[in-house]
N, C-alpha and C positions, 0 to 999 in steps of 0.2 A: 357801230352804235348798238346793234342787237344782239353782239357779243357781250359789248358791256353791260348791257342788262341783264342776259342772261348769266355773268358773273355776279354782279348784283343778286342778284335773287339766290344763287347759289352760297353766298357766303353769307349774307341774311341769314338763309335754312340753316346754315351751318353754325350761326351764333344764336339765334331762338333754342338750336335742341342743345347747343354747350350747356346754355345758361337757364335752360327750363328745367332743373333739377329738383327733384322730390324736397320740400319740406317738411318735416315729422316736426307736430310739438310735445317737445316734453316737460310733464310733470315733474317738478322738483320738490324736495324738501332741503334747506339751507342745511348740510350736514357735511360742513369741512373737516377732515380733508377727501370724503366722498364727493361731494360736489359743492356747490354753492359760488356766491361772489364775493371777489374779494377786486378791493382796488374798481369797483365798476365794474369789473370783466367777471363771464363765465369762467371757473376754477374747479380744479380738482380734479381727482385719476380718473375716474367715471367719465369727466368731461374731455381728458386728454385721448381717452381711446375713442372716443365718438367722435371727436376730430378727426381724428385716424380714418379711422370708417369711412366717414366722408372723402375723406383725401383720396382712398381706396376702393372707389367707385360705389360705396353707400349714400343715402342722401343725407342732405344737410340737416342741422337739428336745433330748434329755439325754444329755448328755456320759459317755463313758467316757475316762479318761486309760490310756494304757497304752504299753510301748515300738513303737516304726512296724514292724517285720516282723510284733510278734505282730497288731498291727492289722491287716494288712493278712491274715492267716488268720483271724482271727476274723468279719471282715464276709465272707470267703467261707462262711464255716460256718453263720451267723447269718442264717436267712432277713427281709426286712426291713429290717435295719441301715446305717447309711450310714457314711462315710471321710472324715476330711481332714485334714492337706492332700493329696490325690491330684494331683500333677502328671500330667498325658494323654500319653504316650510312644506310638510303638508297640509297643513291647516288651508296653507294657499293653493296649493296645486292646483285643484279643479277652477279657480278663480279667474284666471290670468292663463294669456299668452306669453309663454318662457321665453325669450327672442335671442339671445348669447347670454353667457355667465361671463359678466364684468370681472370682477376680484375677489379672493377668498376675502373669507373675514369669517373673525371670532370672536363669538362677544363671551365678555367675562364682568366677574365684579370688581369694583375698585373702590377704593376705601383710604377718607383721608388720614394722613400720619398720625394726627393728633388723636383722633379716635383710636387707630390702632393701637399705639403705645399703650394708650389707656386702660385696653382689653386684651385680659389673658388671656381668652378666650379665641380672639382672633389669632394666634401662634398657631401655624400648621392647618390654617381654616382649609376644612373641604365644603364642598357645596351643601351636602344633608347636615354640617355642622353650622351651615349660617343661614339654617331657615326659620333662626328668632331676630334675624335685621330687621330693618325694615331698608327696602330699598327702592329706587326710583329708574325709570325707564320712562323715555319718550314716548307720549301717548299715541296708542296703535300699533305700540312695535309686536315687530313679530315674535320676539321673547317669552312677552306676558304666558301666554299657553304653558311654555318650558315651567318658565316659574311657579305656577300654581297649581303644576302637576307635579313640582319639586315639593312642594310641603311650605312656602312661600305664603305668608299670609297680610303682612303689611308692604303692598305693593302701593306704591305713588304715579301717577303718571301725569310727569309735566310736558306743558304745552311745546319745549322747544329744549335744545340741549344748555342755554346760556340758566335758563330757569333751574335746569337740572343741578349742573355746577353748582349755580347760586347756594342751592339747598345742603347738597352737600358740603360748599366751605362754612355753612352757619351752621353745618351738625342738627341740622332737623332732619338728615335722613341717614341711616349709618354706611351706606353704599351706592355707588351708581352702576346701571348693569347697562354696559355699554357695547360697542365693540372697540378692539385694543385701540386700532389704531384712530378713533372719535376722541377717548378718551381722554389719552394726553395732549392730541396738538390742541383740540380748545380747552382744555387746563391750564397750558401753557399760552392760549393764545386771552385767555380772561387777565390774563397776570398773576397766574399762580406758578410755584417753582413746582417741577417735573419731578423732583424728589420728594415733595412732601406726598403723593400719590402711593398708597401701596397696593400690588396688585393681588387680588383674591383668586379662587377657583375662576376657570374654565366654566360657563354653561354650555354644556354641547358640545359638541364636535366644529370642526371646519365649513361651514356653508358657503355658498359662491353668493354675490351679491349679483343681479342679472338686471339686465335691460327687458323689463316686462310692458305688457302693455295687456286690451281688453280683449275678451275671446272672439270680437271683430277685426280686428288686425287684419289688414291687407298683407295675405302670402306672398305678392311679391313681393313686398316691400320688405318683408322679412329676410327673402330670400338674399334679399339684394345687402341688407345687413348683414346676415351671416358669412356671404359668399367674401366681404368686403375686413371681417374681424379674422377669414380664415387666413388671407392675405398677409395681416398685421402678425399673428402668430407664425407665421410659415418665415418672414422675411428681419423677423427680430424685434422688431418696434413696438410690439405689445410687451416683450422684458424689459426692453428698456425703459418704458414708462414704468412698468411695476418697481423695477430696481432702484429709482429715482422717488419714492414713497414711499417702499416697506422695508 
């Protein structure tokens, strides 16, 4: 009898600390194919490797959807909490806790068909050549900066990327400054065709989009993050998920 209790108790301990595993909440903003819901469920490459993570001895992670600037004040307020998509700017650097770099990404302009034909102008566009657009970006992004140090003077910024589209298929904005791969799947997931899209200059270089959080950030839990995406990268599964998106 007081063996089996003393099994008891043992395998007890032994499923309290399985299943006592760290929950991190995360900030989200709805930006498929970065993250978002689709079907009910958490979605997207951002979401696929945090799975990973977890699977990988990181802890588990629960979504909050919410619009990107309130996001971006609530994980400063929120001791604990983590962000994404965070593209890594200077602007931001001093702001945030870097915690792994999720995915490259590039954000460039894009411009619909109809307008472009229209404009001779647009043939061979470089970026100092389309700083009489006017163009639109999601409000907060970390873009705006680039732009307005590019010579950018009719800058929009709507509340969500479906608003953004919108405006550019009614032609009240002459470009959306996005990142590539944002661009076309919700082009094409609004019901627009993928070809009526033409793509403009590059803004910038390559940035990594990162799992950020506030400069309160629990170090191990960091740790335990990093130590868990180095896993994913070392064992393949971090390309295989990229390869399966980009």
């Amino acid at each position: 009898m007081k063996a089996a209790f003393l099994l008891l108790i043992l395998v007890s301990s032994f499923y309290t600390h399985a299943t006592n595993t760290t929950e991190v909440l995360v900030y989200r903003h709805e930006t498929m194919p970065w993250c978002g819901t689709v079907d009910g469920r958490d979605a997207g490459v951002t979401v696929e490797i945090l799975e990973q993570i977890t699977l990988h001895g990181g802890p588990s992670f629960r979504y909050q959807s919410m619009p990107w600037p309130r996001a971006q004040k609530m994980v400063q307020k929120t001791k604990g909490t983590l962000i994404i998509p965070l593209t890594r700017t200077p602007t931001r650097e001093p702001d945030y806790t870097w915690i792994v770099p999720l995915v490259p990404n590039q954000i460039r302009l894009t411009l619909y068909d109809e307008f472009a034909t229209k404009n001779t102008q647009v043939n061979d566009l470089s970026l100092d050549k389309s700083k009489w657009l006017s163009v639109g970006v999601i409000q907060g992004s970390s873009v705006i900066p680039e732009l307005e140090e590019a010579g950018f003077t009719s800058i929009y910024e709507a509340d969500d990327i479906e608003q953004l589209i919108d405006l550019l298929a009614k032609k009240r904005l002459d470009a959306m400054v996005e990142s590539k791969l944002v661009d076309t799947y919700q082009w094409q997931k609004l019901g627009y065709d993928k070809r009526s899209l033409v793509a403009g200059p590059n803004v910038g270089g390559v940035n990594y989009i990162y799992l950020g959080a506030g400069l309160d950030f629990p170090p191990e839990t960091a740790k335990e993050i990093q130590d868990a995406m180095e896993k994913i990268k070392a064992n393949g599964v971090y390309d295989e998920i990229l390869s399966r998106w980009y």
